[in-house]
Jmol script that loads the backbone (N, CA, C; Angstrom):
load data "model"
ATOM      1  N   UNK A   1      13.738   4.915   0.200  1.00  0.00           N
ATOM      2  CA  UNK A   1      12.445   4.604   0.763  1.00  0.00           C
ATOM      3  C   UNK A   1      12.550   3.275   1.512  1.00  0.00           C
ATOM      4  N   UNK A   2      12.012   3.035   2.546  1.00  0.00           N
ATOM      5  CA  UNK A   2      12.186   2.070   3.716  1.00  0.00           C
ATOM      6  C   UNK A   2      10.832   1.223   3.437  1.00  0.00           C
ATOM      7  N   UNK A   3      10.861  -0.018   2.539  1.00  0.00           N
ATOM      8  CA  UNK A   3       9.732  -0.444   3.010  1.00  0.00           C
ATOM      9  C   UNK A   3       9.427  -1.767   3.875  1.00  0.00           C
ATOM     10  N   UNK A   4       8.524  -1.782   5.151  1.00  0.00           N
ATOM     11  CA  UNK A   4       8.164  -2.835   6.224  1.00  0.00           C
ATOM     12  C   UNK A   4       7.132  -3.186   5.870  1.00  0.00           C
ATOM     13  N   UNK A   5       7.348  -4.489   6.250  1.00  0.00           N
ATOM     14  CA  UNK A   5       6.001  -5.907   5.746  1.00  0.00           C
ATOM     15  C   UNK A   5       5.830  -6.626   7.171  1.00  0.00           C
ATOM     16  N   UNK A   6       4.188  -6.347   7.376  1.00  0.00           N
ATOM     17  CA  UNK A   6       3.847  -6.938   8.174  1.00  0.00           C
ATOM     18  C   UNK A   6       2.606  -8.125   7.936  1.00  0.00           C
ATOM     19  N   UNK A   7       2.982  -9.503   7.632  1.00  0.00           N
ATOM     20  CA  UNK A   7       1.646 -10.311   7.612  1.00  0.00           C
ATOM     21  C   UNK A   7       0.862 -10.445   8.798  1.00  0.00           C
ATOM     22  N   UNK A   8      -0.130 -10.812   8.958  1.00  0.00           N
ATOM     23  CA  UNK A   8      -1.309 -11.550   9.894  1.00  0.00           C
ATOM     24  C   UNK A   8      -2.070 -12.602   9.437  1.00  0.00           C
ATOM     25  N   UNK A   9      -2.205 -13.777  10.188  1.00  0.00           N
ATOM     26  CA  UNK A   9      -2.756 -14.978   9.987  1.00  0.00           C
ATOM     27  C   UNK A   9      -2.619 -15.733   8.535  1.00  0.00           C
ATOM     28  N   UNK A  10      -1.175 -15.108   7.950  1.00  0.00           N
ATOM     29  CA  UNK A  10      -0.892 -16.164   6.523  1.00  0.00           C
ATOM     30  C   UNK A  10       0.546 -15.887   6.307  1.00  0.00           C
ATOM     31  N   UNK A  11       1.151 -16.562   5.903  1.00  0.00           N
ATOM     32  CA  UNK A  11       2.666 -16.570   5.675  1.00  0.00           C
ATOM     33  C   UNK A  11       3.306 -15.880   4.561  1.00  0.00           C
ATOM     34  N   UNK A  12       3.762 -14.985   5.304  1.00  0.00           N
ATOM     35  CA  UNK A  12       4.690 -13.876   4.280  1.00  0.00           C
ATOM     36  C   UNK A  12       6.017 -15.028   3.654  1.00  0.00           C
ATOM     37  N   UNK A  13       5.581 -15.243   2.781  1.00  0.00           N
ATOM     38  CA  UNK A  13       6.597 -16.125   1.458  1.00  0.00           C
ATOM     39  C   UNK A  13       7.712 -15.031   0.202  1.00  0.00           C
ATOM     40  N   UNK A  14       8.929 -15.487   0.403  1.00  0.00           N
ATOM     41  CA  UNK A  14       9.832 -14.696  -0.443  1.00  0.00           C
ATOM     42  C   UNK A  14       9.409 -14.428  -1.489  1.00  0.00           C
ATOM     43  N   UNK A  15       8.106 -14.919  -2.181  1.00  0.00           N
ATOM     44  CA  UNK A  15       8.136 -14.496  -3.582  1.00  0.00           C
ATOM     45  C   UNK A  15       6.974 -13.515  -3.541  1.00  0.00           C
ATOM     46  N   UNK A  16       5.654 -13.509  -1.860  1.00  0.00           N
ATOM     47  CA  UNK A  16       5.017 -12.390  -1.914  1.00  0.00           C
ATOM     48  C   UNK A  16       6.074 -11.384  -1.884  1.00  0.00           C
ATOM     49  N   UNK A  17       7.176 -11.345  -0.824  1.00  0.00           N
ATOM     50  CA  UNK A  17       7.822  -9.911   0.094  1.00  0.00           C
ATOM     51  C   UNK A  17       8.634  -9.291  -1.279  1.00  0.00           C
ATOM     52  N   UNK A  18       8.773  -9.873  -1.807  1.00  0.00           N
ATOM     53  CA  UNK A  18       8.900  -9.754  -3.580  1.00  0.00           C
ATOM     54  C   UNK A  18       8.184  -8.812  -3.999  1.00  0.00           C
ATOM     55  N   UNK A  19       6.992  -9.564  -4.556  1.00  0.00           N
ATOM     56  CA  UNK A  19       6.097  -8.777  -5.405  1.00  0.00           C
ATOM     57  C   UNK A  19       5.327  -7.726  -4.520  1.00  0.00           C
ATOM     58  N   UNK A  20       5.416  -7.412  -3.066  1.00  0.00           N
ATOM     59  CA  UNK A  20       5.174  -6.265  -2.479  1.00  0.00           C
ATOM     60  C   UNK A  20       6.366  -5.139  -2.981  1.00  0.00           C
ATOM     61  N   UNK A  21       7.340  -5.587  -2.854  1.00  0.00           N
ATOM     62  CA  UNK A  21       8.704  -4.636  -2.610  1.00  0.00           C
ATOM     63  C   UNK A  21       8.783  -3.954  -4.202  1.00  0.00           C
ATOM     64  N   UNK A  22       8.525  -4.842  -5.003  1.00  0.00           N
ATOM     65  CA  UNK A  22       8.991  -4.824  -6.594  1.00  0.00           C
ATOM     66  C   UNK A  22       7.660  -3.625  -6.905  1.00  0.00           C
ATOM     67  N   UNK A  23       6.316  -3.842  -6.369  1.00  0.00           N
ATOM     68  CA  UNK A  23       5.030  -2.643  -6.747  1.00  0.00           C
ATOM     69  C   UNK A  23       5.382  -1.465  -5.708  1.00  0.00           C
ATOM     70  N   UNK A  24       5.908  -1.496  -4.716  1.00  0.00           N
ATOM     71  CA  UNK A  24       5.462  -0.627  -3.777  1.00  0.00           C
ATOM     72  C   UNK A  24       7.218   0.503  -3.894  1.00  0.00           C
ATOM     73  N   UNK A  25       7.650  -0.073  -4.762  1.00  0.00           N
ATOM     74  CA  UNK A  25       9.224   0.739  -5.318  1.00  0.00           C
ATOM     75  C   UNK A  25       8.946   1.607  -6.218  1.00  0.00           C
ATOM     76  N   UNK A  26       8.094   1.015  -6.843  1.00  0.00           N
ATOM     77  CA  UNK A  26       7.558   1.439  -8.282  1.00  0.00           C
ATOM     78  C   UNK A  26       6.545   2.524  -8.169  1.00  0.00           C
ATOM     79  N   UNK A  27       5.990   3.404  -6.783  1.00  0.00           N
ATOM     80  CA  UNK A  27       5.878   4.134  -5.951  1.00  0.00           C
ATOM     81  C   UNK A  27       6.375   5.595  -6.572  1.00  0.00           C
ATOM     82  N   UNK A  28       8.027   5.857  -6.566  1.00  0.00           N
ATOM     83  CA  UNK A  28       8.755   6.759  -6.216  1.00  0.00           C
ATOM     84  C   UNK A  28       8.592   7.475  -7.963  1.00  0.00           C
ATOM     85  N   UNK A  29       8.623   6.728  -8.780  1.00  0.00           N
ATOM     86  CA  UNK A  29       8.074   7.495 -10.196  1.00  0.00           C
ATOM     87  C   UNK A  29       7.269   8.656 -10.148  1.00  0.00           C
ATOM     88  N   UNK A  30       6.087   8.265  -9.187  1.00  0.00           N
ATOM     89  CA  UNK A  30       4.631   9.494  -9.322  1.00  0.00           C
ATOM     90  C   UNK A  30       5.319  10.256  -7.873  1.00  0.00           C
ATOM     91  N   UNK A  31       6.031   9.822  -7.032  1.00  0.00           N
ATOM     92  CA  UNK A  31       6.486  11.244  -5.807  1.00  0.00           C
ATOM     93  C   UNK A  31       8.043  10.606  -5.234  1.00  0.00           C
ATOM     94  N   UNK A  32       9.287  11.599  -5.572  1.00  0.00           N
ATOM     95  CA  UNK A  32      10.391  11.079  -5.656  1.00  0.00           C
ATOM     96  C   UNK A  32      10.417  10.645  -4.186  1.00  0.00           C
ATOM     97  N   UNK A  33       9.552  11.854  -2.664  1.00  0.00           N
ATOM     98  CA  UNK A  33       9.733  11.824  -1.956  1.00  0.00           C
ATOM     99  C   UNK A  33       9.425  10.895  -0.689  1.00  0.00           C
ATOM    100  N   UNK A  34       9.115   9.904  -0.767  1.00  0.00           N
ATOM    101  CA  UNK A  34       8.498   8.846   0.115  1.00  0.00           C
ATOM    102  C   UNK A  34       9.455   8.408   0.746  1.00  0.00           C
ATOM    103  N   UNK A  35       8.974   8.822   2.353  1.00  0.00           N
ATOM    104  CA  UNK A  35       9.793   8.428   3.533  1.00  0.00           C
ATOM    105  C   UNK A  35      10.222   7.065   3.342  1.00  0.00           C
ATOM    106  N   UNK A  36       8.776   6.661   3.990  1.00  0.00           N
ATOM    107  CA  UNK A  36       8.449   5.455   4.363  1.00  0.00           C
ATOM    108  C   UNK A  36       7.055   4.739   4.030  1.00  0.00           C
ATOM    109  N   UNK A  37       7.485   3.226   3.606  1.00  0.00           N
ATOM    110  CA  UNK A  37       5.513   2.666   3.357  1.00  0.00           C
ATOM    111  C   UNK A  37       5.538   1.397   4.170  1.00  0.00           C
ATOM    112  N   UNK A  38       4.620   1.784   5.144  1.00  0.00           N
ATOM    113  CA  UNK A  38       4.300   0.347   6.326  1.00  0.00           C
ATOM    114  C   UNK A  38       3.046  -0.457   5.283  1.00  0.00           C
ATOM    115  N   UNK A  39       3.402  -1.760   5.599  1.00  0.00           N
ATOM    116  CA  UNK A  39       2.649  -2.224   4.719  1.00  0.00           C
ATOM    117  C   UNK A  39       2.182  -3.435   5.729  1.00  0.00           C
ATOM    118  N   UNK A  40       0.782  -4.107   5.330  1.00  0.00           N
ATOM    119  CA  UNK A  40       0.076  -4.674   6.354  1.00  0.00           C
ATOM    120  C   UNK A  40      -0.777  -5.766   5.657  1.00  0.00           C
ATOM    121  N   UNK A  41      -0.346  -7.153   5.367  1.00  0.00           N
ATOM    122  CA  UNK A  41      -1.508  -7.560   4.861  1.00  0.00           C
ATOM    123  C   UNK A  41      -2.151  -8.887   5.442  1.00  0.00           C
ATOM    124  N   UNK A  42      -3.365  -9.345   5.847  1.00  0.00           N
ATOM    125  CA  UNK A  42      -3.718 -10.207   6.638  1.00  0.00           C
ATOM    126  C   UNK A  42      -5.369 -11.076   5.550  1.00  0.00           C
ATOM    127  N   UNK A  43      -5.080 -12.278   6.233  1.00  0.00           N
ATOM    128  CA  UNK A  43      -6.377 -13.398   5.660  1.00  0.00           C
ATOM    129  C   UNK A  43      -7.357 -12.661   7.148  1.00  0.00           C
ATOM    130  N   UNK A  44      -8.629 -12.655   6.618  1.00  0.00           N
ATOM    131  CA  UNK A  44      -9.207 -12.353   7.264  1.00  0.00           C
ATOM    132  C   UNK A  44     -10.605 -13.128   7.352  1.00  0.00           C
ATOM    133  N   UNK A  45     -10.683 -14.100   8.117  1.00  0.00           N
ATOM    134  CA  UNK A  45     -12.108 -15.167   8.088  1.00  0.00           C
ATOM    135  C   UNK A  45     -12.797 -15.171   9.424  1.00  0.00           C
ATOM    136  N   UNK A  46     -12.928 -14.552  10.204  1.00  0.00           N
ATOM    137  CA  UNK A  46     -13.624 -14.635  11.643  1.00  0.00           C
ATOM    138  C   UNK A  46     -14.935 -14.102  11.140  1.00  0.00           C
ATOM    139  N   UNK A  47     -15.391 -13.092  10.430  1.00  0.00           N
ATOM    140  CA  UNK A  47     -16.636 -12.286  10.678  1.00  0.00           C
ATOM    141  C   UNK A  47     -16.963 -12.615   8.913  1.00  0.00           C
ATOM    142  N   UNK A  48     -16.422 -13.138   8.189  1.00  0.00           N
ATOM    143  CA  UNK A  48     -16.800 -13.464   6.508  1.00  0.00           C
ATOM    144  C   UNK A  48     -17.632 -15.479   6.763  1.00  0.00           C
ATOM    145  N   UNK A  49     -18.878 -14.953   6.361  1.00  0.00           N
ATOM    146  CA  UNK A  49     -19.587 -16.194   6.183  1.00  0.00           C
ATOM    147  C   UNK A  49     -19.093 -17.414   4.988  1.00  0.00           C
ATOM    148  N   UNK A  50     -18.532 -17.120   4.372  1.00  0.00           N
ATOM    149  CA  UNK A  50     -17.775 -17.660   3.156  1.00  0.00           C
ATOM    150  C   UNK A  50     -16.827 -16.930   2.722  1.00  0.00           C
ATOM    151  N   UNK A  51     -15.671 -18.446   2.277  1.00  0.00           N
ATOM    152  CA  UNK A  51     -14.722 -17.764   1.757  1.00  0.00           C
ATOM    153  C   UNK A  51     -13.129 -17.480   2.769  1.00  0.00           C
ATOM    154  N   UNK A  52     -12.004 -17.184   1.732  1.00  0.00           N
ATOM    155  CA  UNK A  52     -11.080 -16.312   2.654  1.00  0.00           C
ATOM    156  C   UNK A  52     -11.610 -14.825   1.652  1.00  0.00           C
ATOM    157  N   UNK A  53     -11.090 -13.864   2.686  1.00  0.00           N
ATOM    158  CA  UNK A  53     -10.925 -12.517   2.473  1.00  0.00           C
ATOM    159  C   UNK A  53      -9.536 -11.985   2.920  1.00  0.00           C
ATOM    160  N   UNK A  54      -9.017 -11.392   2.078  1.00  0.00           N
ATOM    161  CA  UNK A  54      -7.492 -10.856   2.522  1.00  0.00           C
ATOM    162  C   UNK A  54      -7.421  -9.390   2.786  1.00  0.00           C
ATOM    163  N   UNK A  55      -6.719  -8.905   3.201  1.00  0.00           N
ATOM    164  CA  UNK A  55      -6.828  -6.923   3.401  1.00  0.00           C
ATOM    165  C   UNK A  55      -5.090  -6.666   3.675  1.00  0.00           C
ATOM    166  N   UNK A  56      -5.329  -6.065   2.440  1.00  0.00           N
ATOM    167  CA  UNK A  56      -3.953  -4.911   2.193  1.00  0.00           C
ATOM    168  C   UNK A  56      -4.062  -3.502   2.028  1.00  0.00           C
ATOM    169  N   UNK A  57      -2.951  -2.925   3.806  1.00  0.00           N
ATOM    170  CA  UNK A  57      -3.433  -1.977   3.737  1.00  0.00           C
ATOM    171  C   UNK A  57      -1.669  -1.446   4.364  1.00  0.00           C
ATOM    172  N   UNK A  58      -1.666  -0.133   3.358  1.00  0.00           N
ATOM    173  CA  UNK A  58      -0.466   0.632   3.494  1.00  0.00           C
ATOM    174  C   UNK A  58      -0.881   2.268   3.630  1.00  0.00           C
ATOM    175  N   UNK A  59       0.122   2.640   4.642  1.00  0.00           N
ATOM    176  CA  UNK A  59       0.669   3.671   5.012  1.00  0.00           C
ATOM    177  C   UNK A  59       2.068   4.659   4.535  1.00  0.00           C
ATOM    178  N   UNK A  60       1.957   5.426   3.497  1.00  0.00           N
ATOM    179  CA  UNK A  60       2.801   6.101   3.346  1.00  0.00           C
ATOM    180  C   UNK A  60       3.373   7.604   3.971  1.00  0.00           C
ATOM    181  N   UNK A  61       4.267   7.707   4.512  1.00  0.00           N
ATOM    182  CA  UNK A  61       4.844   8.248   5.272  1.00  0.00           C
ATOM    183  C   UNK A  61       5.953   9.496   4.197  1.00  0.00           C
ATOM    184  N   UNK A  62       5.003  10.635   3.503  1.00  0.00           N
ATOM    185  CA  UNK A  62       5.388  11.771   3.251  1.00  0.00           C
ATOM    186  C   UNK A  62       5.741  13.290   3.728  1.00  0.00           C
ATOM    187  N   UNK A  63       6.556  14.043   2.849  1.00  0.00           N
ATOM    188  CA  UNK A  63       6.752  15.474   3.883  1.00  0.00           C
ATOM    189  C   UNK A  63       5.481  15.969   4.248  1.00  0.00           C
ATOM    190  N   UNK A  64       5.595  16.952   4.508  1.00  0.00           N
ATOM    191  CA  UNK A  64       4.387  18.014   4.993  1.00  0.00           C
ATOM    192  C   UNK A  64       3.024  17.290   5.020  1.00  0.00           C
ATOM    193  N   UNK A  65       2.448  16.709   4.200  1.00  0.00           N
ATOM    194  CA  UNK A  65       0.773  16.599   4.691  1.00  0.00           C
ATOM    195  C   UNK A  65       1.319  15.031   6.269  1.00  0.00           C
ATOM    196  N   UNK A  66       2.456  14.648   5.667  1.00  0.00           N
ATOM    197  CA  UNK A  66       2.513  13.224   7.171  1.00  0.00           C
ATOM    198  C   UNK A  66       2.200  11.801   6.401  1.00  0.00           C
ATOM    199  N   UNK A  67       1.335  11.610   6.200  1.00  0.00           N
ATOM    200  CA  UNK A  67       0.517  10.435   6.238  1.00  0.00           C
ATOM    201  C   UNK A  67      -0.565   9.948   5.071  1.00  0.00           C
ATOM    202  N   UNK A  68      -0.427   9.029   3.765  1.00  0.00           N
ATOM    203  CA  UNK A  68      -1.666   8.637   3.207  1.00  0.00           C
ATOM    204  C   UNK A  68      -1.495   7.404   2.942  1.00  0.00           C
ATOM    205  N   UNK A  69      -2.713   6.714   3.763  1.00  0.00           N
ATOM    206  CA  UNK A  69      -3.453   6.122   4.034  1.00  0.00           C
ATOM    207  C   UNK A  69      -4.526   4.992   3.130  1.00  0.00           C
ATOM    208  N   UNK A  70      -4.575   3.729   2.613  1.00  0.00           N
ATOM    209  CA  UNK A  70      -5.345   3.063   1.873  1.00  0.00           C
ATOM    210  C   UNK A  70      -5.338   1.946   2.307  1.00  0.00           C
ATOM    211  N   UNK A  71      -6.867   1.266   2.260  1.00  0.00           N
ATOM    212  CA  UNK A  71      -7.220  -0.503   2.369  1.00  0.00           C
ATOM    213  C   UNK A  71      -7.999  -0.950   1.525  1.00  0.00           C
ATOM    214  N   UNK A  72      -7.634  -2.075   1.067  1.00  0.00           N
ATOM    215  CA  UNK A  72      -8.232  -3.011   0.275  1.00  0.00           C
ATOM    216  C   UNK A  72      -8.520  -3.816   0.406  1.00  0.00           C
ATOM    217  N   UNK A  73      -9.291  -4.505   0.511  1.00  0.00           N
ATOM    218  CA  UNK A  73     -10.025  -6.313   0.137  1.00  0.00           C
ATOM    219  C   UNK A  73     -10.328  -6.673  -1.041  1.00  0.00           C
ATOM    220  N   UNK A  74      -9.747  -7.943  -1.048  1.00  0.00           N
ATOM    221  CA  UNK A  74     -10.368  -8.926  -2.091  1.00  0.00           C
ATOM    222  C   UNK A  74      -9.776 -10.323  -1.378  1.00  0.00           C
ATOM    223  N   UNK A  75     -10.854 -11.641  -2.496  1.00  0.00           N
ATOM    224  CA  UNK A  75     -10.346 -12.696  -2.664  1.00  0.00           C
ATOM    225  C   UNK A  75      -9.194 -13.468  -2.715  1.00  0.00           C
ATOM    226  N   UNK A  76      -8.397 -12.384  -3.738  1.00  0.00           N
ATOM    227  CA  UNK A  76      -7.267 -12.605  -3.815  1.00  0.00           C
ATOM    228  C   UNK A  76      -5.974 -11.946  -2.695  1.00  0.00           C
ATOM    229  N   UNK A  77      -5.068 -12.507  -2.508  1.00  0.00           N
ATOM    230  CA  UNK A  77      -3.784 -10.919  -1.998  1.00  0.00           C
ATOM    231  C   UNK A  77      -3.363 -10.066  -2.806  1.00  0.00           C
ATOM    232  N   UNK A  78      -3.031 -11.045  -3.922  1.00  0.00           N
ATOM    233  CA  UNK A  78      -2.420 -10.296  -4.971  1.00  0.00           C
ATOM    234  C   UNK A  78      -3.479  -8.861  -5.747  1.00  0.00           C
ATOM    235  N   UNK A  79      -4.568  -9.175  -5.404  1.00  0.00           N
ATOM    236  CA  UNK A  79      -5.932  -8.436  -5.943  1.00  0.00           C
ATOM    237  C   UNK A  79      -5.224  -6.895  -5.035  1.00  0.00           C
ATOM    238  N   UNK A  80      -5.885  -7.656  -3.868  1.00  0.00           N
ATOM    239  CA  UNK A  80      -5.807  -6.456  -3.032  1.00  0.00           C
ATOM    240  C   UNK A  80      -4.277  -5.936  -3.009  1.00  0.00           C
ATOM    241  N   UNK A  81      -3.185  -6.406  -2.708  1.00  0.00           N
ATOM    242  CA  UNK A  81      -1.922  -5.443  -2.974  1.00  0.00           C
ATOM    243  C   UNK A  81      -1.882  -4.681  -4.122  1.00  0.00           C
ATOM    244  N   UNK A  82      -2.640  -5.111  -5.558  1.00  0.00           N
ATOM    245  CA  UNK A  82      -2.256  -4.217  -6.239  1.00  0.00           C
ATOM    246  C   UNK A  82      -3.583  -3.272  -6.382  1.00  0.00           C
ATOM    247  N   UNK A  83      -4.321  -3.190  -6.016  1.00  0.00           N
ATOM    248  CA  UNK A  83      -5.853  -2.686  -5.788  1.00  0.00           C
ATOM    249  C   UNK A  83      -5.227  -1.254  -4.628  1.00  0.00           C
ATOM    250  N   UNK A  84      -4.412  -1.900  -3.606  1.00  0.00           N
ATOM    251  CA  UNK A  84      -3.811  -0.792  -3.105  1.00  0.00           C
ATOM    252  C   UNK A  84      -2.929   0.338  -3.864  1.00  0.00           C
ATOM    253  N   UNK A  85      -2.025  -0.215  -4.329  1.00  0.00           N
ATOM    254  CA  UNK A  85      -0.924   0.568  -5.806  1.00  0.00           C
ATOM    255  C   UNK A  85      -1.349   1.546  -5.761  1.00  0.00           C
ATOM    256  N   UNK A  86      -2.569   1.002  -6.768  1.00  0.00           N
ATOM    257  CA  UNK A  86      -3.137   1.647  -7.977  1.00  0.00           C
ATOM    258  C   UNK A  86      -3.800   2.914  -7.506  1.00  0.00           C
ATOM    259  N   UNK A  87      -4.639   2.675  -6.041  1.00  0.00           N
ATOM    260  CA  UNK A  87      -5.501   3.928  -5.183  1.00  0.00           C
ATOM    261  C   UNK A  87      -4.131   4.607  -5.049  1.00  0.00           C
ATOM    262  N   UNK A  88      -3.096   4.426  -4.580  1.00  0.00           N
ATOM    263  CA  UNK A  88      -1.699   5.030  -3.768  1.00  0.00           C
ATOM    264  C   UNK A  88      -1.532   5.631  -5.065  1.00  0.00           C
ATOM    265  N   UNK A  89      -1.336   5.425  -6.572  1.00  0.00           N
ATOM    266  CA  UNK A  89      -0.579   5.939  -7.546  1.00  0.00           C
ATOM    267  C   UNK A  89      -1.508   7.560  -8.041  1.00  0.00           C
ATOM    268  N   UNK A  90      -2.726   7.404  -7.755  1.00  0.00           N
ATOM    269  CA  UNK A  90      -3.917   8.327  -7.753  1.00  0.00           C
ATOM    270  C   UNK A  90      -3.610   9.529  -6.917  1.00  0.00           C
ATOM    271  N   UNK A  91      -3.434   8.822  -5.972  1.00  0.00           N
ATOM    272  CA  UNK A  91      -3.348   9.493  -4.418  1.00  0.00           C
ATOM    273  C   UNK A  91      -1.979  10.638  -4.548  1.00  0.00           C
ATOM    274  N   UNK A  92      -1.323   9.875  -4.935  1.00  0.00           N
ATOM    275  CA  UNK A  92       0.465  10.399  -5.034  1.00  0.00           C
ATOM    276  C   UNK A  92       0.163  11.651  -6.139  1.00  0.00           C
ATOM    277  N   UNK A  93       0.259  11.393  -7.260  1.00  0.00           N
ATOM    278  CA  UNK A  93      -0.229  12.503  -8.349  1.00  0.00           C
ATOM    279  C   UNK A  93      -0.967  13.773  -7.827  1.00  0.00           C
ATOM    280  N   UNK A  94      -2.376  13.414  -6.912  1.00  0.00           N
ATOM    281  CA  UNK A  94      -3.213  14.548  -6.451  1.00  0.00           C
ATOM    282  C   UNK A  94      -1.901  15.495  -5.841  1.00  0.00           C
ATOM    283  N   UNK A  95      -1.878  14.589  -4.448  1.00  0.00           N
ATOM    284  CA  UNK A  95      -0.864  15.212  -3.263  1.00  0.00           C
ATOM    285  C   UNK A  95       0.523  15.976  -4.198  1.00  0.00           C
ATOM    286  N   UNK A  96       1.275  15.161  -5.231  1.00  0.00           N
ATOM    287  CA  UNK A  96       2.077  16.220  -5.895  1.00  0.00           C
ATOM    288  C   UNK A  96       1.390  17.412  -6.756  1.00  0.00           C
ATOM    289  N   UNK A  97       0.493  17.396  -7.053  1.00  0.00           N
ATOM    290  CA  UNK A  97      -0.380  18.697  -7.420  1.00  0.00           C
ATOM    291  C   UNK A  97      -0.673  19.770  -6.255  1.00  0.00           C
ATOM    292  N   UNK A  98      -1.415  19.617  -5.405  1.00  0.00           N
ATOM    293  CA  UNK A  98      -1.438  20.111  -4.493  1.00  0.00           C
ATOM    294  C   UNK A  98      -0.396  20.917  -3.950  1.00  0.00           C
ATOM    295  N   UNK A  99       1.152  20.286  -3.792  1.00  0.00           N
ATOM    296  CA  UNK A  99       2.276  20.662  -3.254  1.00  0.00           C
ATOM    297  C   UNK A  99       2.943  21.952  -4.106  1.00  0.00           C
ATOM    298  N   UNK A 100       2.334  21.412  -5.811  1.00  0.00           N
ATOM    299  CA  UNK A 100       2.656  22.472  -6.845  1.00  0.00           C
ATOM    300  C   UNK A 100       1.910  23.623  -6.292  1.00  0.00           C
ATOM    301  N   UNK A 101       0.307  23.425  -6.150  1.00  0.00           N
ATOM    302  CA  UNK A 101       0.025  24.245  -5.961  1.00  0.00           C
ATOM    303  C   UNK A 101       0.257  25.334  -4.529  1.00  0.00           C
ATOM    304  N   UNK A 102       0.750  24.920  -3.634  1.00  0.00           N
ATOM    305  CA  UNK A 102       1.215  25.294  -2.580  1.00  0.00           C
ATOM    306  C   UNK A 102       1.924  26.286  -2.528  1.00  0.00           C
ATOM    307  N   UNK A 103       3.052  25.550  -3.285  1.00  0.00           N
ATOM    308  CA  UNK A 103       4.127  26.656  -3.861  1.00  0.00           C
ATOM    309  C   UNK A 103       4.086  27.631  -4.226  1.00  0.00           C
ATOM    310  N   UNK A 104       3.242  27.412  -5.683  1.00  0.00           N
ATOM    311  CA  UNK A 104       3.501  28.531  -6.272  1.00  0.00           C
ATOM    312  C   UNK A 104       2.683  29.582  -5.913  1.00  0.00           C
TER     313      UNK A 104
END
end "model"
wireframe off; spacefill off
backbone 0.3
color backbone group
């Protein structure tokens, strides 16, 4: 599995690209098959009256359906990267059900 890190307006630091790589590995348990996960996370303060706001948002790149898709906000990064996971670990389970059911 190939995974790309893209920050916006905050500094991707070795010990985030870390703790992205180390959750987003941890992935392949619930679907062996994952291409690829583009991963995207940015501070976001232009249109928030208070506060930073951060948004982590990944793209996983599977067989047949293509593409699923999740974003998160919070306060934190760390909130939102693993706020992402956790929707993705949901997500993964359905989509391998589905595929069962396909099959058979």
């Amino acid at each position: 599995m190939n995974i790309i890190i893209r920050a916006t307006n905050l500094e991707l630091t070795p010990e985030l690209r870390a703790y992205i790589e180390e959750k987003f590995s941890n992935l392949t348990r619930y679907f062996e098959n994952i291409l690829e996960v583009h991963i995207e996370i940015e501070k976001t303060t232009r249109h928030h009256q208070k506060g930073r706001i951060f948004r982590a948002e990944a793209n996983l790149r599977v067989p047949i359906k293509g593409l699923l898709r999740v974003e998160k906000a919070e306060k934190d990064i760390y909130k939102a990267i693993d706020k992402v996971k956790d929707h993705f670990k949901e997500e993964l389970v359905r989509y391998k059900e589905k595929l069962r059911e396909h099959c058979s």
